[in-house]
Residue frames as a rotation matrix with the C-alpha (Angstrom) as fourth column:
UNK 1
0.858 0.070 0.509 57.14
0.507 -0.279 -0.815 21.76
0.085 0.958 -0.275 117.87
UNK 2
0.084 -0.996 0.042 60.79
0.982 0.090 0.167 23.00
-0.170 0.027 0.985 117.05
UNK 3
-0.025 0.019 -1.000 61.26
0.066 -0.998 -0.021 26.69
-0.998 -0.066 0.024 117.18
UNK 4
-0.976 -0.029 -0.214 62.33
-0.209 -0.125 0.970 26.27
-0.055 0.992 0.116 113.16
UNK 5
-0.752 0.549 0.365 58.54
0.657 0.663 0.358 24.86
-0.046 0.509 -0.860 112.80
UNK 6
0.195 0.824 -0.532 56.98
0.816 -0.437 -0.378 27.72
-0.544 -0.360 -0.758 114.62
UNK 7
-0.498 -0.544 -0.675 58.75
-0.182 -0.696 0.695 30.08
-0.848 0.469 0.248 112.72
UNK 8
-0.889 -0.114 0.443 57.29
0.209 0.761 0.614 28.61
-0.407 0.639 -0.653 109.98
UNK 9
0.087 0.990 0.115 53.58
0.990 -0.099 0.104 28.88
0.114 0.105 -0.988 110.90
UNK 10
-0.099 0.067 -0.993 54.19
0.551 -0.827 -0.111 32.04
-0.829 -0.558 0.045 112.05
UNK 11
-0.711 -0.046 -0.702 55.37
-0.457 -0.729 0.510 33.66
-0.535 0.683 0.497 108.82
UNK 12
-0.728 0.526 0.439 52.49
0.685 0.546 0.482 31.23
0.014 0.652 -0.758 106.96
UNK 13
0.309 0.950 0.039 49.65
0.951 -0.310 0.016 33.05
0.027 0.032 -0.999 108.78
UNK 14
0.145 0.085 -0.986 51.11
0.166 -0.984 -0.061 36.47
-0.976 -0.154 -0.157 108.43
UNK 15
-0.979 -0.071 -0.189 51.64
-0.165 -0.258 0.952 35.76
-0.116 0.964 0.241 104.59
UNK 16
-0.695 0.706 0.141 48.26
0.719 0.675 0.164 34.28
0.021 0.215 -0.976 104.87
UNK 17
0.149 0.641 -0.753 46.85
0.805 -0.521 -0.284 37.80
-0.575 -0.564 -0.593 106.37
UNK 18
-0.272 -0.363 -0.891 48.64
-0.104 -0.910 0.402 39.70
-0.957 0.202 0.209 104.39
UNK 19
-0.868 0.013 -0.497 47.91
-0.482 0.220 0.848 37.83
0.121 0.975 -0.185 100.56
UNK 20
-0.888 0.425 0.176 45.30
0.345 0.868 -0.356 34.78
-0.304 -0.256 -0.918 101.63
UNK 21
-0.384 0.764 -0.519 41.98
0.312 -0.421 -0.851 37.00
-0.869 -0.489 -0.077 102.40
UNK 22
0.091 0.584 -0.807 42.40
-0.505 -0.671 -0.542 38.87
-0.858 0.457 0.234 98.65
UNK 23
-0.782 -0.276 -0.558 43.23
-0.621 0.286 0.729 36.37
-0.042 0.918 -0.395 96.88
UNK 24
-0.852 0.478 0.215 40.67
0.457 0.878 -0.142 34.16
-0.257 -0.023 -0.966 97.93
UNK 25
0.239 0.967 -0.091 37.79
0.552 -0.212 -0.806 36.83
-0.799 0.142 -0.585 97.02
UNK 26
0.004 -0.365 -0.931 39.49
-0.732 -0.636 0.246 37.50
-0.682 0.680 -0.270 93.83
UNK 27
-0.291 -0.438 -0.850 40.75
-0.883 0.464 0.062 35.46
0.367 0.770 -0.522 91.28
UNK 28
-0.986 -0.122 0.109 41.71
-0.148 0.950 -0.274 32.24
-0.070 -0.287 -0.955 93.50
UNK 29
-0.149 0.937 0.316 37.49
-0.500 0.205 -0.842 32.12
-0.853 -0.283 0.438 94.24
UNK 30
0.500 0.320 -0.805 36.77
-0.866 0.174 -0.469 31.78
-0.010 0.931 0.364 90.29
UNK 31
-0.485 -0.624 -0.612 39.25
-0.710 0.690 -0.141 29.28
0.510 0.366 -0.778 90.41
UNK 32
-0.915 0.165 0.368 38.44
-0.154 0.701 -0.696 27.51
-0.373 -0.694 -0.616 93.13
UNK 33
-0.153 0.947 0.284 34.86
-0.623 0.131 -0.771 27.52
-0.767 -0.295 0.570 92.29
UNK 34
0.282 0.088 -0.955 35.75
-0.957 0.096 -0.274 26.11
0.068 0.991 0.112 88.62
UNK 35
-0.652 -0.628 -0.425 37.80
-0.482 0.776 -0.407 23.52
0.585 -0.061 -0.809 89.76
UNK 36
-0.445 0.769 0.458 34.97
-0.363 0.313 -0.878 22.46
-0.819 -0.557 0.140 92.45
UNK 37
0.218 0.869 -0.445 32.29
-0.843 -0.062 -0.534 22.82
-0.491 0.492 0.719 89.59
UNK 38
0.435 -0.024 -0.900 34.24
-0.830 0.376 -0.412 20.26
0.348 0.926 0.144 87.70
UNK 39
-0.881 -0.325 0.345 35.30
-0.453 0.791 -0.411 17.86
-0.139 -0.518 -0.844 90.08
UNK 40
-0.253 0.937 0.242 31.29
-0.333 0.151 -0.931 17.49
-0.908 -0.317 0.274 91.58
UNK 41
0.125 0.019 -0.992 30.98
-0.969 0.218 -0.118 17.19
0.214 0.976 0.046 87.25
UNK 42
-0.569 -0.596 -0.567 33.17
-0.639 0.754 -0.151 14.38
0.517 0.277 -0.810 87.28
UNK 43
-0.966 0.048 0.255 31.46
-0.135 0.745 -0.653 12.61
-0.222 -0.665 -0.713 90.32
UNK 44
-0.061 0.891 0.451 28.48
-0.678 0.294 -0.674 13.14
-0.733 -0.347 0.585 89.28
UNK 45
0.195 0.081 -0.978 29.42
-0.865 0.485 -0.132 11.67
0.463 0.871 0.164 85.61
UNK 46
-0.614 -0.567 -0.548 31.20
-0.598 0.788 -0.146 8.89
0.515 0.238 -0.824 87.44
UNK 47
-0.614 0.434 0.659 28.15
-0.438 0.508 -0.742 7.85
-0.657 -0.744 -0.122 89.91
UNK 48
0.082 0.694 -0.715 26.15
-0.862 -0.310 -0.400 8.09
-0.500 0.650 0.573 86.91
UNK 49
-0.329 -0.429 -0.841 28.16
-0.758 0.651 -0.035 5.31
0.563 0.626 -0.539 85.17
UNK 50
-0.940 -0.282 0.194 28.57
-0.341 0.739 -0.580 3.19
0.020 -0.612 -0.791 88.28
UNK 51
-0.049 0.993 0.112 24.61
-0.539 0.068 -0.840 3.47
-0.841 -0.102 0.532 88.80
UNK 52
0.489 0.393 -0.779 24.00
-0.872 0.193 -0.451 2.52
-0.027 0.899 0.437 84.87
UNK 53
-0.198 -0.316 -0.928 26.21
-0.759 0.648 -0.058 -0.37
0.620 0.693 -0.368 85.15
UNK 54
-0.934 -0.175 0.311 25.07
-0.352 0.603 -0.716 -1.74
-0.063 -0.779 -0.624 87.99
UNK 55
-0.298 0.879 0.372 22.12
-0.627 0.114 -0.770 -1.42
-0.719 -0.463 0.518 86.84
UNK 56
0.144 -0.169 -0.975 22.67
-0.872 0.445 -0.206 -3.31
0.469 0.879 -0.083 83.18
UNK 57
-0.856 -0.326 -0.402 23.99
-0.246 0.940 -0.238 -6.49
0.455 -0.105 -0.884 85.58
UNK 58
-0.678 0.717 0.163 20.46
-0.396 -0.169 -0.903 -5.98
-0.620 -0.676 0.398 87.45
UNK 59
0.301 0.931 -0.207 18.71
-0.781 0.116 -0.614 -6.61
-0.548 0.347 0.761 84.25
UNK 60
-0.125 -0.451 -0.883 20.76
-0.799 0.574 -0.181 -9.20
0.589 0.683 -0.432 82.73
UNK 61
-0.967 0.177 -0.185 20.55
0.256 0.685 -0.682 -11.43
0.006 -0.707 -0.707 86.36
UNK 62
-0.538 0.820 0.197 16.41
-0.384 -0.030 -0.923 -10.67
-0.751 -0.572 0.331 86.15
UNK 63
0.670 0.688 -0.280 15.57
-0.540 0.193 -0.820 -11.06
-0.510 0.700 0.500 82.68
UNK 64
-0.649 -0.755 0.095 18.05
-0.618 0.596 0.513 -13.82
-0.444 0.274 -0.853 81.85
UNK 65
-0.359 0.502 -0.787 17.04
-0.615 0.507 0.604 -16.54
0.702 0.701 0.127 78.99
UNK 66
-0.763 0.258 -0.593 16.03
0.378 0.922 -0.084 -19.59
0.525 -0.288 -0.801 81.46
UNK 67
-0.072 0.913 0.401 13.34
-0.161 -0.408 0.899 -17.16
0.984 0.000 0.176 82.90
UNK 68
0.777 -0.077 -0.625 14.20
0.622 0.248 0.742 -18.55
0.098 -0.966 0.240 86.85
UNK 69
0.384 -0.740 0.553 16.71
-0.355 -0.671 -0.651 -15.48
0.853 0.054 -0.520 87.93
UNK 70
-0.402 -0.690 -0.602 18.89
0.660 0.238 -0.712 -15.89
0.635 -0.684 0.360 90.91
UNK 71
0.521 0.853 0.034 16.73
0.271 -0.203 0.941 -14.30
0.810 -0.481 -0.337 93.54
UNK 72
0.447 -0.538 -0.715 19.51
0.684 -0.310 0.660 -13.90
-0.577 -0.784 0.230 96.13
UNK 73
-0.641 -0.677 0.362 21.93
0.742 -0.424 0.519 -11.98
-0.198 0.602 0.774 93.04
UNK 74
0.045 0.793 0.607 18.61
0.580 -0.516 0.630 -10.13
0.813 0.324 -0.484 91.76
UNK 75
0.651 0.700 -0.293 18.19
0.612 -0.255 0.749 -8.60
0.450 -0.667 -0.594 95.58
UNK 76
0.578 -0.812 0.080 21.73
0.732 0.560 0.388 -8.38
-0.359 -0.166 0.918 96.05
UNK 77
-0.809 -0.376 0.451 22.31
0.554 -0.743 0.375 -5.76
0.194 0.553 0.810 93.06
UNK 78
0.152 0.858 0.491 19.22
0.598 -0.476 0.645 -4.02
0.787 0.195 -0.585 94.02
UNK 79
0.823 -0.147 -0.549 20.54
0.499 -0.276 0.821 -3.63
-0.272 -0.950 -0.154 97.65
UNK 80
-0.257 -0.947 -0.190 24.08
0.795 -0.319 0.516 -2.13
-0.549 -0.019 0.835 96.26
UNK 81
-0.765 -0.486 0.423 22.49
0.593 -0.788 0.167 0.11
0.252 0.379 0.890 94.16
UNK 82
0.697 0.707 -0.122 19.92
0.420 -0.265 0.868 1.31
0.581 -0.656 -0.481 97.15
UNK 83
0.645 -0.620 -0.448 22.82
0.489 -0.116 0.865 1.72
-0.588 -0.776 0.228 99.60
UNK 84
-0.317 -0.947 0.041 25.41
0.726 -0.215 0.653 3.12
-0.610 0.237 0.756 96.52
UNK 85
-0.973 0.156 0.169 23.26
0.045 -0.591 0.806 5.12
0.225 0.792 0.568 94.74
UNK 86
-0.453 0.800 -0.394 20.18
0.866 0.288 -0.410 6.15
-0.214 -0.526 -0.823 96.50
UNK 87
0.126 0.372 -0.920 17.69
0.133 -0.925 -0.356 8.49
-0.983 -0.077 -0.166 95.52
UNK 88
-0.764 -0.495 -0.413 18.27
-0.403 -0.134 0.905 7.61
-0.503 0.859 -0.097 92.25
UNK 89
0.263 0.865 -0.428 16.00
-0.963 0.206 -0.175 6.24
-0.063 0.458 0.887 89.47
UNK 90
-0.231 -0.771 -0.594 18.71
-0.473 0.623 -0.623 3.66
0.850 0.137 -0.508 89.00
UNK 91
-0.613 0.297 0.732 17.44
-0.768 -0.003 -0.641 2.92
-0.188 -0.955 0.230 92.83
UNK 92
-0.133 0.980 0.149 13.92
-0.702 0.013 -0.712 2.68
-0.700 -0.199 0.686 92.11
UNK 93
0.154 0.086 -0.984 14.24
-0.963 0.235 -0.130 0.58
0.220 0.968 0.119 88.94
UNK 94
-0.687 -0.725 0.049 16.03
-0.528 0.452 -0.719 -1.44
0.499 -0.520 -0.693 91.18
UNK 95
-0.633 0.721 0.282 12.97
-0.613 -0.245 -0.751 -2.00
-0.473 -0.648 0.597 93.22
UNK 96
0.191 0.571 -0.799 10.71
-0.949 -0.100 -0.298 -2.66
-0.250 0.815 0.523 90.47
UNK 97
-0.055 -0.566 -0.823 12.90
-0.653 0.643 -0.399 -5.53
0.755 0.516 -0.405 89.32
UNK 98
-0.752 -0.332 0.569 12.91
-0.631 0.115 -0.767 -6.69
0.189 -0.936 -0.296 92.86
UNK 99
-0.135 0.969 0.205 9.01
-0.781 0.022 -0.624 -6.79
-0.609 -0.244 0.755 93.21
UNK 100
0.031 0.141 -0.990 9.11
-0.977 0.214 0.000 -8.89
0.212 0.967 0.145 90.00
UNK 101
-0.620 -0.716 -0.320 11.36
-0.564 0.691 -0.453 -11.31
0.546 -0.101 -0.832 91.16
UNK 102
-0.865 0.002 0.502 9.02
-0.498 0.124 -0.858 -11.33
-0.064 -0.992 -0.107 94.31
UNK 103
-0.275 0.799 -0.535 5.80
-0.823 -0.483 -0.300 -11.63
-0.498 0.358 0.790 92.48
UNK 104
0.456 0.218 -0.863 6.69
-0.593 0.797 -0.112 -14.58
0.664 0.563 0.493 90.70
UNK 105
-0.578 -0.322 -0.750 7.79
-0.177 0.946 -0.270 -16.20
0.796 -0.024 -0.604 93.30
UNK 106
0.091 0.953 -0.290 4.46
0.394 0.233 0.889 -15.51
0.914 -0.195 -0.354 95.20
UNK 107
-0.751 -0.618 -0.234 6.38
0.647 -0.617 -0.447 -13.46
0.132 -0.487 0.864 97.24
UNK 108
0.212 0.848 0.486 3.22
0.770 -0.451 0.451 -10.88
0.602 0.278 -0.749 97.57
UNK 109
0.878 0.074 -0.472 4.32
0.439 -0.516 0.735 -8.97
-0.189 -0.853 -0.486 100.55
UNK 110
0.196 -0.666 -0.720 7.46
0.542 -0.538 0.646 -8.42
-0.817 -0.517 0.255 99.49
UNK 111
-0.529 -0.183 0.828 6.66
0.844 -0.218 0.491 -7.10
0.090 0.959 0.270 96.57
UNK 112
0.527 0.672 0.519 4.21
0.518 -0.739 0.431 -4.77
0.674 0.041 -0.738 97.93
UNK 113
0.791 -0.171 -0.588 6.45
0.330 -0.690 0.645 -3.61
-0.516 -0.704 -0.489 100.45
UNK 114
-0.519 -0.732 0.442 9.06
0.757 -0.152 0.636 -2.73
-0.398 0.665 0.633 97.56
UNK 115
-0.172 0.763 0.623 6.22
0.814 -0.246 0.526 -1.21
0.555 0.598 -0.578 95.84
UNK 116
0.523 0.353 -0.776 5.04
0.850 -0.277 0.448 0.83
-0.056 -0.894 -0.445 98.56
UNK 117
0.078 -0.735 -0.674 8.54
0.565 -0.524 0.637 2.72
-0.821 -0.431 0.374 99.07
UNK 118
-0.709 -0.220 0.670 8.54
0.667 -0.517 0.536 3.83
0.228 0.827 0.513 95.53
UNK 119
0.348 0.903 0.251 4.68
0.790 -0.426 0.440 4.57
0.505 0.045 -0.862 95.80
UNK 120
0.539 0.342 -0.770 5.77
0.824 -0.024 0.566 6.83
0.175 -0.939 -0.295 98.63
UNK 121
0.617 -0.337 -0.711 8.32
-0.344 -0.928 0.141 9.14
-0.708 0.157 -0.689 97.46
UNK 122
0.758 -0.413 0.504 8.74
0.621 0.222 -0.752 8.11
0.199 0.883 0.425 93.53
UNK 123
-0.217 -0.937 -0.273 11.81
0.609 -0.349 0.712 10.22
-0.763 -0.012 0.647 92.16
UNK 124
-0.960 0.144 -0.238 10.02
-0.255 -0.799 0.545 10.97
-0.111 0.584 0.804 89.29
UNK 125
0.015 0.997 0.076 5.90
-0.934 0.041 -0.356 10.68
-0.358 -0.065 0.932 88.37
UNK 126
0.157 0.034 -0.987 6.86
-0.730 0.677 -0.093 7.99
0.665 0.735 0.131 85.99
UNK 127
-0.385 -0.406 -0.828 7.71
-0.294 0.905 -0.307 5.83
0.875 0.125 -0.468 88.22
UNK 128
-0.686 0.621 0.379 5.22
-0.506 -0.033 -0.862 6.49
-0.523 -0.783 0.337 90.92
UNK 129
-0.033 0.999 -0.005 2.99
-0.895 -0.031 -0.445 5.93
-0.445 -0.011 0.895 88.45
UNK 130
-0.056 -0.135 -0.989 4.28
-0.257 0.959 -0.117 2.40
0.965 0.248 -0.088 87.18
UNK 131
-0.952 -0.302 -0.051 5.25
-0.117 0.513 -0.850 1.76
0.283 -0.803 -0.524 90.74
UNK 132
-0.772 0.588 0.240 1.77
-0.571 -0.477 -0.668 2.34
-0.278 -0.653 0.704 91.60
UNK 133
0.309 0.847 -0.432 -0.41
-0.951 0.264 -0.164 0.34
-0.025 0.461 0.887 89.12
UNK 134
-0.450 -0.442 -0.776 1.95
-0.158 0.895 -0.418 -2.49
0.879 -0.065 -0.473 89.89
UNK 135
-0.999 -0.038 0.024 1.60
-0.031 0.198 -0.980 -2.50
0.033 -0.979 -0.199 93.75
UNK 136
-0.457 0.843 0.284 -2.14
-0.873 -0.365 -0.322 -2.02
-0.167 -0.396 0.903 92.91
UNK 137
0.105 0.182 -0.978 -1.94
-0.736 0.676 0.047 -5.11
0.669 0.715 0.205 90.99
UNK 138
-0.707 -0.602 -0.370 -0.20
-0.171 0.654 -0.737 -7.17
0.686 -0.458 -0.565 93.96
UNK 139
-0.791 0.529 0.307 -3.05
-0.334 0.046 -0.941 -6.18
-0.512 -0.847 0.140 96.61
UNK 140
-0.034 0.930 -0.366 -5.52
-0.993 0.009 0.116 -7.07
0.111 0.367 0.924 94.22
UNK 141
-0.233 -0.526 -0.818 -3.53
-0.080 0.849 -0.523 -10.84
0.969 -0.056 -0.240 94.18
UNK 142
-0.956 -0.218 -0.195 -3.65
0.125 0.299 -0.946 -10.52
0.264 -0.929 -0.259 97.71
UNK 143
-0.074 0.997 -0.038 -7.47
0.792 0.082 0.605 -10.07
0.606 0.015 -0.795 97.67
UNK 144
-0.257 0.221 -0.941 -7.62
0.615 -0.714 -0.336 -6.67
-0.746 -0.664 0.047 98.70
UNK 145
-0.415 0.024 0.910 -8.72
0.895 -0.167 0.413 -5.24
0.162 0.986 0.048 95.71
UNK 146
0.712 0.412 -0.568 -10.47
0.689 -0.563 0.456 -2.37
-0.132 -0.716 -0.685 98.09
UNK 147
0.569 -0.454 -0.686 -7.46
-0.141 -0.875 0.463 -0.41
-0.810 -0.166 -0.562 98.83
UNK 148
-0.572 -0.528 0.627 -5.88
0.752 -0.033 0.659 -1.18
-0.327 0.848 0.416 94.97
UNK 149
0.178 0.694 0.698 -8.66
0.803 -0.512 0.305 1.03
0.569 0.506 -0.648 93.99
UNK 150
0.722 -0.180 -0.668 -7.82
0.473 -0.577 0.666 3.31
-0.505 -0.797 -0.332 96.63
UNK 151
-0.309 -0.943 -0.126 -4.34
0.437 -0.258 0.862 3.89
-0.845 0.211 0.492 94.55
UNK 152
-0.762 -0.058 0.645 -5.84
0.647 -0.073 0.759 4.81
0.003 0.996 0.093 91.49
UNK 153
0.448 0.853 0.266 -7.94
0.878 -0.476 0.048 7.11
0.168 0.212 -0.963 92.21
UNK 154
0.252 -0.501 -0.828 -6.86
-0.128 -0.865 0.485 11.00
-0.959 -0.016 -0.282 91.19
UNK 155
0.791 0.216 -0.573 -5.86
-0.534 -0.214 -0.818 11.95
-0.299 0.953 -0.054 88.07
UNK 156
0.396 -0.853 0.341 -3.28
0.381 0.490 0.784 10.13
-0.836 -0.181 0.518 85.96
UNK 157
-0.412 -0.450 -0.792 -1.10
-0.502 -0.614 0.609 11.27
-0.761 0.648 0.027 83.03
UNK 158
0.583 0.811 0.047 -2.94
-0.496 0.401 -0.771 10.46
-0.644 0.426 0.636 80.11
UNK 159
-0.429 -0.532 -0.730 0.04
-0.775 0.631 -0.004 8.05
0.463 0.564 -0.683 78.79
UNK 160
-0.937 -0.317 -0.143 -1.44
-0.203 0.833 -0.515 6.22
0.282 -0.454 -0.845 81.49
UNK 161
-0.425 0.872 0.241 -4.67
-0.901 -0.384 -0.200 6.51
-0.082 -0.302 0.950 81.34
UNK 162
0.175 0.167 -0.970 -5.37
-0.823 0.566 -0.051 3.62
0.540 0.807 0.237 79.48
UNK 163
-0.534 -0.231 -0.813 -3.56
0.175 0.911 -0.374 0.91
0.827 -0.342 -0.446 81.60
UNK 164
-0.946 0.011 0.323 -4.96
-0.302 -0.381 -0.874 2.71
0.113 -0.925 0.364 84.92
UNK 165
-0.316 0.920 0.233 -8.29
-0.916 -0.231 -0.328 2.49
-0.247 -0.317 0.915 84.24
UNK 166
0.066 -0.148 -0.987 -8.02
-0.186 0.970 -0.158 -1.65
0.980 0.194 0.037 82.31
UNK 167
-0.764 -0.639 -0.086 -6.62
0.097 0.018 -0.995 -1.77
0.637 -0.769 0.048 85.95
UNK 168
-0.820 0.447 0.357 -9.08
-0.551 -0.450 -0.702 -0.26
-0.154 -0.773 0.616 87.74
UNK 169
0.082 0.713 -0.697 -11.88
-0.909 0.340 0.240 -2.61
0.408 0.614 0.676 85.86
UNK 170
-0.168 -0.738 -0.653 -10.04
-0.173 0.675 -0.718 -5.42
0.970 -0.008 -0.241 86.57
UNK 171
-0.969 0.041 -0.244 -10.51
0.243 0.331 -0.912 -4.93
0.043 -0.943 -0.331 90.76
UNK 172
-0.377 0.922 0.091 -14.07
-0.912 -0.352 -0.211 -3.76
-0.163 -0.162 0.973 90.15
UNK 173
0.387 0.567 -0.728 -15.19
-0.397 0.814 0.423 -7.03
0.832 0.125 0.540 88.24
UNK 174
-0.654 -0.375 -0.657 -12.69
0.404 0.561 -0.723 -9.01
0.640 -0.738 -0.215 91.41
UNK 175
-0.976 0.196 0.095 -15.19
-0.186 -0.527 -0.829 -6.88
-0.112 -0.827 0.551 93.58
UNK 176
-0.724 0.546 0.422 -18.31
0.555 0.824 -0.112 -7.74
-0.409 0.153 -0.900 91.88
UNK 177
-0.334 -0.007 -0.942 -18.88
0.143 -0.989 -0.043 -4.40
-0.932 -0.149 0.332 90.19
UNK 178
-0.271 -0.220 0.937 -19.69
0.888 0.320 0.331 -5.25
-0.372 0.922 0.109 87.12
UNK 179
0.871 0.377 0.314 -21.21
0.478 -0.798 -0.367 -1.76
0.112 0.470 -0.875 85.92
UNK 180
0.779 -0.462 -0.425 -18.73
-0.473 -0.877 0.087 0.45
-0.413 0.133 -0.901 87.15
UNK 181
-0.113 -0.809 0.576 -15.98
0.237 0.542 0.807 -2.20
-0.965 0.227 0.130 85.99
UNK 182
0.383 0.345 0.857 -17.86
0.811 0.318 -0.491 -1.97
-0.442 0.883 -0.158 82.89
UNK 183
0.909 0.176 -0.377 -17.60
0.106 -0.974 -0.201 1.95
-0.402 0.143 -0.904 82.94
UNK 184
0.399 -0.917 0.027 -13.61
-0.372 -0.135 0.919 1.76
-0.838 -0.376 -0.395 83.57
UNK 185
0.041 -0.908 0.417 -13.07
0.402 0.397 0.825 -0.06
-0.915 0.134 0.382 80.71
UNK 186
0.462 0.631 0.623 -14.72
0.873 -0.200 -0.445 1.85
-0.156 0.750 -0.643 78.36
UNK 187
0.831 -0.491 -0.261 -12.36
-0.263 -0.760 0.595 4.76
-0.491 -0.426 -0.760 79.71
UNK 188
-0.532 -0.829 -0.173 -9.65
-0.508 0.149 0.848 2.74
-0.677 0.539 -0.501 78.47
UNK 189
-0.132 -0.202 0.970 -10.46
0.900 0.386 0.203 1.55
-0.415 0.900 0.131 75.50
UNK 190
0.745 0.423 0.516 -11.23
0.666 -0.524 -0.531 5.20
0.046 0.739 -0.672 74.72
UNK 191
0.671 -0.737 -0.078 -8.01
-0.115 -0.208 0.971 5.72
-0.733 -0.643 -0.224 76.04
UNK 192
-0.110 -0.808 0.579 -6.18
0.125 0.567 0.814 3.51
-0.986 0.162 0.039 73.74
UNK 193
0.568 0.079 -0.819 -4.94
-0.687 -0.502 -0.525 4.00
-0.452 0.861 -0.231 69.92
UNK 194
-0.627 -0.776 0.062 -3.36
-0.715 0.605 0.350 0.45
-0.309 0.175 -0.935 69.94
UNK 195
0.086 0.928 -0.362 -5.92
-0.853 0.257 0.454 -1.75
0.514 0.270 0.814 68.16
UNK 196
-0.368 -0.449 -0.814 -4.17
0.060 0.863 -0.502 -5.07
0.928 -0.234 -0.291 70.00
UNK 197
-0.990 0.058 -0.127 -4.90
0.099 -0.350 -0.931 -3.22
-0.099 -0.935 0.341 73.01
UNK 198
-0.351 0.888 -0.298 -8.36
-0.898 -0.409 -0.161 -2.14
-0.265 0.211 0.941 72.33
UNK 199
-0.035 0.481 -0.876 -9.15
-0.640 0.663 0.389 -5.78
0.768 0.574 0.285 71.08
UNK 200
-0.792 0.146 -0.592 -8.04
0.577 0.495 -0.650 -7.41
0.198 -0.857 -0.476 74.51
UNK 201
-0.924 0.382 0.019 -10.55
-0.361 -0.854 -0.374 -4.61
-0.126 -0.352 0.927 75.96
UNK 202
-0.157 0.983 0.092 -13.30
-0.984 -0.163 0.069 -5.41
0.083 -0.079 0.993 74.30
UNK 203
-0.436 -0.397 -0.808 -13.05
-0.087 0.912 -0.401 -9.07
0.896 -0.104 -0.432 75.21
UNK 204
-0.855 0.166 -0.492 -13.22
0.447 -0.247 -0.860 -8.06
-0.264 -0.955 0.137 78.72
UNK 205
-0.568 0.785 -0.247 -16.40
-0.756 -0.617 -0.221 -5.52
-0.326 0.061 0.943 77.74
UNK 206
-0.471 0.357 -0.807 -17.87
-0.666 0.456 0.590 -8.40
0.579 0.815 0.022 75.83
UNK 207
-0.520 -0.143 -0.842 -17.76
0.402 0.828 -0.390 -10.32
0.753 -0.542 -0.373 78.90
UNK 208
-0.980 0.060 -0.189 -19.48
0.091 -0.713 -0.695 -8.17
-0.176 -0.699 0.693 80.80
UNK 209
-0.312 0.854 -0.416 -22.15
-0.920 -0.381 -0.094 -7.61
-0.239 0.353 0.905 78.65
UNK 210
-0.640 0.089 -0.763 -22.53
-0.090 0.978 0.190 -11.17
0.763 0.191 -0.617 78.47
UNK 211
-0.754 -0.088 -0.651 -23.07
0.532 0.500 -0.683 -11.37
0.386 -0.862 -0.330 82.05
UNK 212
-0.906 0.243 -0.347 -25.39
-0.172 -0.959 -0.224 -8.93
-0.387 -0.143 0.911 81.94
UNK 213
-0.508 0.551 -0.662 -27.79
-0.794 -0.002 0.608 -10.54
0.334 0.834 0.439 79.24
C-alpha cells in the first residue's frame, strides 16, 4: 500500500471516530433502518411475484385441457419453486399438484411421500388439513386404510368437518365397519348445507342400511 493510500485510511478512521459512531446512532440509523425496511419490502414483494408466477405455469402444465400433464414439467416447476421459494404456500401447493400428478398415474408412494411432508409441517392449517385428507385418501388406495384413520382423528375445523368425516366413512366401510362408517357419515351429512353434497351422502347411508336389512 502507497504511503498516499495509508494516509488515506488513516484520516478515514479518524473521521470515522470522530463523526461515524454519532451519526450512526442518530439520524443515519433511521435512515439506514428505512432504507433496509424497504429494500427487504421490495424482496419480499418481488419473491412474492416470482413464487405466484411460477406458480400460475404450475397450474396451467397440471390442469391443461388434454387432461395427460407433462409429468417431468409438472415436477420440474414444483422442484423450482421448493428449492426458490421454500417455506412458502406457493411450495406446498406445489406439492399438492405433484401428488395429483402422482395419483393418477398410480404413482401411490409418491404421492404419499409428497403428502406426508406437507402433513408434517403444513405452513398453514389449511393446508395440513387438505394435505391431510388427501394423503389419507392415498393409504386408503394403498389398502391401509388403518393408519388413514389414524390421520383424522382430532378435531378438525368445522369447514372441514364435512369432507373429514365422508372420509373417514369411506375407510371404515373399506375396513368392514359398517356401523361406525355408518355413524361418520351421519356426522357429515349433518355437517353439510350443500344439498348435492348431502344427496351423494345419503346414497352412501342408504347403502348401508341396505346392508344391514
Amino acid at each position: 500500500m502507497s504511503g498516499t493510500e495509508d494516509e488515506q485510511l488513516t484520516e478515514l478512521k479518524d473521521w470515522w471516530q470522530r463523526n461515524g459512531k454519532p451519526l450512526v446512532t442518530g439520524g443515519l440509523l433511521a435512515l439506514v433502518v428505512v432504507f433496509g425496511w424497504q429494500a427487504w419490502h421490495r424482496y419480499q414483494t418481488n419473491q412474492a411475484q416470482g413464487a405466484s408466477n411460477l406458480y400460475q405455469q404450475l397450474l396451467e402444465t397440471t390442469l391443461n385441457p388434454s387432461g395427460k400433464p407433462d409429468t417431468a414439467q409438472v415436477a420440474d416447476l414444483a422442484n423450482k419453486l421448493k428449492s426458490d421459494f421454500g417455506g412458502t404456500a406457493y411450495a406446498q401447493y406445489g406439492s399438492l399438484f405433484v401428488a395429483k400428478v402422482a395419483v393418477d398415474n398410480n404413482k401411490l408412494d409418491d404421492a404419499a411421500a409428497e403428502l406426508r411432508a406437507i402433513v408434517d409441517k403444513p405452513f398453514n392449517p389449511t393446508l395440513g388439513e387438505v394435505a391431510r385428507q388427501r394423503l389419507a385418501q392415498v393409504l386408503g388406495a394403498q389398502n391401509k386404510a388403518a393408519d388413514g384413520l389414524k390421520l383424522l382423528d382430532g378435531d378438525a375445523d368445522k369447514s372441514f368437518l364435512a369432507a373429514r368425516e365422508e372420509l373417514r366413512g369411506d375407510l371404515l366401510v373399506q375396513l368392514g365397519r359398517g356401523d361406525e362408517a355408518f355413524t361418520a357419515y351421519q356426522k357429515a351429512k349433518a355437517a353439510l348445507s350443500d344439498d348435492a353434497a348431502v344427496g351423494s351422502l345419503q346414497i352412501k347411508l342408504d347403502d348401508l342400511a341396505k346392508g344391514d336389512a
